[in-house]
Kinemage of the C-alpha trace (Angstrom):
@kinemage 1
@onewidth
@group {chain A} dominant
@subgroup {mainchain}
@vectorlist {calphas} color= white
{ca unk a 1} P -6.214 -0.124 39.825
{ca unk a 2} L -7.910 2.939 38.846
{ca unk a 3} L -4.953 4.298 37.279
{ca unk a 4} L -4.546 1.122 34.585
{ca unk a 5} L -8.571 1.748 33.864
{ca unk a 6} L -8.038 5.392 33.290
{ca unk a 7} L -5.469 4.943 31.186
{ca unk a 8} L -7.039 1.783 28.766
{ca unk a 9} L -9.760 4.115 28.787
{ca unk a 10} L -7.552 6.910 27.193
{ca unk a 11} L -5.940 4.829 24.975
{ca unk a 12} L -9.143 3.524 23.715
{ca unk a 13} L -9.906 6.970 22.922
{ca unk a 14} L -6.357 7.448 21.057
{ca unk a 15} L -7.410 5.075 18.865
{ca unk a 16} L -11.133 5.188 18.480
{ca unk a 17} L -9.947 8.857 17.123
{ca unk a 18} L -7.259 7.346 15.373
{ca unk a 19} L -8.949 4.612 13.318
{ca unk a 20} L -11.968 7.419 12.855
{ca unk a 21} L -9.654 9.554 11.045
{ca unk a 22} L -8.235 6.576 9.093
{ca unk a 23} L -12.133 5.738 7.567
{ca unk a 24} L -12.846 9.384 6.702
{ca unk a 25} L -9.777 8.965 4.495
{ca unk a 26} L -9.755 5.864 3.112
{ca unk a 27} L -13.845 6.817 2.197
{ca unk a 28} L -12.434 10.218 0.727
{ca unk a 29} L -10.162 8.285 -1.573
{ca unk a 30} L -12.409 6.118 -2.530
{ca unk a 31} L -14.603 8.447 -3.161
{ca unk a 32} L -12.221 10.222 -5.281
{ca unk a 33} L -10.987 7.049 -7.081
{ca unk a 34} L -15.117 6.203 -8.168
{ca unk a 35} L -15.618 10.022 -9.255
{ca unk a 36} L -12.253 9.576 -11.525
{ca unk a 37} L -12.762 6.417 -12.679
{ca unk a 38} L -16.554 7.637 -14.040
{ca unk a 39} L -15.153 10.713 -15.710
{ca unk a 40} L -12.482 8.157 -17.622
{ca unk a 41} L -15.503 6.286 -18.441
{ca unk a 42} L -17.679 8.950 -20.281
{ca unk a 43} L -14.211 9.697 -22.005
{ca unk a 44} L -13.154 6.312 -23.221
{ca unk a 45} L -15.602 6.701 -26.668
{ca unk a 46} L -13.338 9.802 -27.644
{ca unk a 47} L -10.281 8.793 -27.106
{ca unk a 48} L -11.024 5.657 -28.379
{ca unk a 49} L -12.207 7.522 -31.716
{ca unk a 50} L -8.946 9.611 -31.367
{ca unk a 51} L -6.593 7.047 -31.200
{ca unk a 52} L -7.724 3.145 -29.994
{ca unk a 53} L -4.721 2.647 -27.644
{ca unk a 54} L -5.088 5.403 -25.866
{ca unk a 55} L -9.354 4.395 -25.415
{ca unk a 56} L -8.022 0.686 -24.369
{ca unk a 57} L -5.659 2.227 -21.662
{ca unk a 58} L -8.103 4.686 -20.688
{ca unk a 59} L -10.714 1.627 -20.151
{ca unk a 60} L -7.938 -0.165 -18.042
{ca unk a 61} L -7.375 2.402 -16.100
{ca unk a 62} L -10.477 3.257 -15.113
{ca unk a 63} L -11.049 -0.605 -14.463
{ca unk a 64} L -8.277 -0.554 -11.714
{ca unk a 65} L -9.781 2.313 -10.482
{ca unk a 66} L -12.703 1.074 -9.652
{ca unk a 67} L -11.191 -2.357 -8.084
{ca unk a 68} L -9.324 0.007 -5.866
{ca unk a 69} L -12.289 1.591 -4.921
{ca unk a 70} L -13.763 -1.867 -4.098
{ca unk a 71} L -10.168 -2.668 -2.351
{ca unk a 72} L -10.789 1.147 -0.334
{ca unk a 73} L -14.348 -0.362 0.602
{ca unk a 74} L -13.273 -3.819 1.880
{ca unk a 75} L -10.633 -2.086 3.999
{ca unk a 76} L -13.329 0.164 5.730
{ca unk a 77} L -15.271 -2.634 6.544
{ca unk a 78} L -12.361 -4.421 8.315
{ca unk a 79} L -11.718 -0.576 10.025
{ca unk a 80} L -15.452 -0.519 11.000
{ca unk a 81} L -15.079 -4.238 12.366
{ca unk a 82} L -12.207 -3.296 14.554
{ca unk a 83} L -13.766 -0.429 15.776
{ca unk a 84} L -16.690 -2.122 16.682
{ca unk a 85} L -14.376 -4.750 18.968
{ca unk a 86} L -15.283 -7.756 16.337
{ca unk a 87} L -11.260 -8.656 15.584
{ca unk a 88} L -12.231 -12.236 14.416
{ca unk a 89} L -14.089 -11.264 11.693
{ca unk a 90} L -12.193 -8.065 11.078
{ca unk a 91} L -9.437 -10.877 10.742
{ca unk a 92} L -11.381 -13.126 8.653
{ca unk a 93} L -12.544 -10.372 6.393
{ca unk a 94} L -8.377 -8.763 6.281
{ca unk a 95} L -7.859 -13.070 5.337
{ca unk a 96} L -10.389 -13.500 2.412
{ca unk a 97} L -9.126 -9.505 0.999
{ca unk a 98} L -5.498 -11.042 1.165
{ca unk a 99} L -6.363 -14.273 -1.212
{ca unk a 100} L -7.726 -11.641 -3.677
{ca unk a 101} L -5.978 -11.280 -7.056
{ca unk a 102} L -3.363 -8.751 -6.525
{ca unk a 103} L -4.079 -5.043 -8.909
{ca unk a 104} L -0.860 -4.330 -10.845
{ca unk a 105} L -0.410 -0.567 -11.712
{ca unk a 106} L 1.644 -0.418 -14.958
């Protein structure tokens, strides 16, 4: 028996490091997405002075940014649930994400 408890305790490990990893990323991007989408922001006015097409894409995009940041966030939350050992609601939570309107990129 000790051999099957060493070794779920290493794989715990595995994935405690792996899932770790997979936050610091996915809070990276989103990070990056937020810091993006603000800069669009400040810039819509000008280009929307410039020409108003390109200000009405530049305010979509930057509106799609920022639901993927929210998308980014709800995704860490059901990484910080499973990390935690709460799969239920990490389940529940990956449910209610899925009935979401879907983002289309175009």
């Amino acid at each position: 028996m000790p051999f099957f408890k060493k070794l779920a305790g290493q794989a715990t490990n595995v994935f405690k490091k792996a899932s770790g990893g997979l936050d610091v990323g996915l809070r990276k991007i989103g990070n990056t997405a937020g810091t993006i989408g603000s800069y669009i922001d400040k810039a819509t006015p000008i280009l929307t002075a410039i020409n108003p097409e390109l200000g009405a894409t530049a305010s979509m995009v930057s509106g799609q940014l920022q639901q993927g940041r929210s998308m980014i966030k709800d995704a860490r939350g059901i990484n910080q649930q499973v990390r935690s050992g709460d799969i239920s609601g990490a389940i529940q939570k990956a449910k209610a994400m899925s009935s979401q309107p879907s983002t289309s990129f175009y």
